[in-house]
C-alpha positions as YAML, in Angstrom:
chain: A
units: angstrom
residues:
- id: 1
  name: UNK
  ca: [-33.86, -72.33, -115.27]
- id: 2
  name: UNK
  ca: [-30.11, -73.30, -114.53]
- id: 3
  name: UNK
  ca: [-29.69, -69.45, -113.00]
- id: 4
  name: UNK
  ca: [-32.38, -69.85, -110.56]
- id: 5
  name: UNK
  ca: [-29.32, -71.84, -108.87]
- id: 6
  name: UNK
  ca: [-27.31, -69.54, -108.40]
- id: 7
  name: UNK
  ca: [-26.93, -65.87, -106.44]
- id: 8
  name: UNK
  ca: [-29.29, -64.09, -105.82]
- id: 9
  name: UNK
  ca: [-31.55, -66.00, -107.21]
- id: 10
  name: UNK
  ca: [-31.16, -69.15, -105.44]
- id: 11
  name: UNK
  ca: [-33.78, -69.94, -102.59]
- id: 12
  name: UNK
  ca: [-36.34, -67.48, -104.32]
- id: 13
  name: UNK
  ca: [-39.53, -68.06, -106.05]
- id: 14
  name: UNK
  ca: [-39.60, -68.06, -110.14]
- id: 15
  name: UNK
  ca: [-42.37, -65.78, -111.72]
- id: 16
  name: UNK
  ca: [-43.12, -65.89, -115.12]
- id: 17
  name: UNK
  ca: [-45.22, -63.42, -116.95]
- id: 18
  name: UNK
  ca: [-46.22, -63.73, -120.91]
- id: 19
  name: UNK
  ca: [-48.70, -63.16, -123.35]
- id: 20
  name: UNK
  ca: [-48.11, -65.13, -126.33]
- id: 21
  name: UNK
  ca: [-46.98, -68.65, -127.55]
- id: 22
  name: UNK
  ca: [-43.36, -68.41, -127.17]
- id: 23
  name: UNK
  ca: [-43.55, -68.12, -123.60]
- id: 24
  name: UNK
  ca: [-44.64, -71.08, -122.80]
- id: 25
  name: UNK
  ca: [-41.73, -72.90, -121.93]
- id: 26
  name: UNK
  ca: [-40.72, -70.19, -119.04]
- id: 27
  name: UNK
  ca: [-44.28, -70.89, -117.74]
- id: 28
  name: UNK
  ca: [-43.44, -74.89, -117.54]
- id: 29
  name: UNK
  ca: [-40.01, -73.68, -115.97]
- id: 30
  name: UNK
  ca: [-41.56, -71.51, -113.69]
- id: 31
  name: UNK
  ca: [-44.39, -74.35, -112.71]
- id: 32
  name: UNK
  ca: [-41.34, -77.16, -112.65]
- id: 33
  name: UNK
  ca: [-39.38, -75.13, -109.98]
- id: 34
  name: UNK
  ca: [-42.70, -73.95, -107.88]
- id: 35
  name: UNK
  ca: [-43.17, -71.11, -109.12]
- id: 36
  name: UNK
  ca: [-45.74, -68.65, -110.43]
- id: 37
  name: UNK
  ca: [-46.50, -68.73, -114.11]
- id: 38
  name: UNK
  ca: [-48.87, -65.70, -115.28]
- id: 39
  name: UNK
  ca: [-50.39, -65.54, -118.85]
- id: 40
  name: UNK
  ca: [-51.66, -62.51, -120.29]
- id: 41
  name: UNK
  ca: [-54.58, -62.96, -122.58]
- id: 42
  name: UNK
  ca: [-56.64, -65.53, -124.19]
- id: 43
  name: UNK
  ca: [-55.55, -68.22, -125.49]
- id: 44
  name: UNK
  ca: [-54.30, -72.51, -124.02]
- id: 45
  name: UNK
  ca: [-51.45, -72.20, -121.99]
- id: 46
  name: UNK
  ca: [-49.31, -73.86, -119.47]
- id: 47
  name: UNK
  ca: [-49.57, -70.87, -117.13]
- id: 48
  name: UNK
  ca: [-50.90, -71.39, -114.00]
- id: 49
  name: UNK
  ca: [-52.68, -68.24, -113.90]
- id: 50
  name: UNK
  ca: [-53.96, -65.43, -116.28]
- id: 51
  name: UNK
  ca: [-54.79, -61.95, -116.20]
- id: 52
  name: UNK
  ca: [-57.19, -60.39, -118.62]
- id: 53
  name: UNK
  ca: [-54.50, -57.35, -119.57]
- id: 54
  name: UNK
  ca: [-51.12, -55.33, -119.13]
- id: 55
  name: UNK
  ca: [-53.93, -52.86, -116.69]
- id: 56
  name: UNK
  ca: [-54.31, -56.15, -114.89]
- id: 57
  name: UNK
  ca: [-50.82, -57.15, -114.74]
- id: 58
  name: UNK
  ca: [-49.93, -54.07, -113.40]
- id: 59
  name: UNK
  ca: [-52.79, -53.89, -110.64]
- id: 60
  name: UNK
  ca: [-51.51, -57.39, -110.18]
- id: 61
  name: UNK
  ca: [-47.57, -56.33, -109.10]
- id: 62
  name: UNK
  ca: [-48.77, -53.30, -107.36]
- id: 63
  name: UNK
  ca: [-51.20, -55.58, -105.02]
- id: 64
  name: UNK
  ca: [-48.03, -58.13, -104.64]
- id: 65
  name: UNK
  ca: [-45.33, -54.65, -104.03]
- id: 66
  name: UNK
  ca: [-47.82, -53.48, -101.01]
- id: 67
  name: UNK
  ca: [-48.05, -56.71, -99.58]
- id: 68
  name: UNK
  ca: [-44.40, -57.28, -99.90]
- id: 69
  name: UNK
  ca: [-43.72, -54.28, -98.07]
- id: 70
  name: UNK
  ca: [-46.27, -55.06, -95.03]
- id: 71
  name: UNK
  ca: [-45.60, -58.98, -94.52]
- id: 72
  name: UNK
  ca: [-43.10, -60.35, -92.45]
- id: 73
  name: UNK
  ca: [-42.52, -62.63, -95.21]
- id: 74
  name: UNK
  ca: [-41.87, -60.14, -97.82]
- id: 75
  name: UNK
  ca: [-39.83, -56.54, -97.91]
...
């Protein structure tokens, strides 16, 4: 989490994607600093969030790429 200091990653939102045990501790990272913590699958988790599937996942990005690209906020 130390990088998430520094350029270019400073000032920006952490995301953290996984699907399996040993990504937990980037999820409680991701939730410590504010960010978005995604797990993939079933299973108890720390995540924030889950998405049935990599299909999912992918929908997922593509929804978050167009609205990047059309918000003031994003692109």
């Amino acid at each position: 989490a130390e990088f998430m200091r520094e350029a270019p990653f400073a000032g920006r939102v952490p995301v953290f994607v996984g699907d399996d045990i040993t990504d937990e501790d980037g999820f409680r990272a991701a939730n410590r600093l504010g960010g978005l913590s995604v797990k993939v699958g079933d299973g108890p988790s720390a995540a924030g969030w889950r998405l049935e599937g990599v299909r999912q996942v992918l929908d997922w990005l593509d929804g978050f790429v167009q609205w990047s690209a059309s918000s003031p906020l994003g692109g």
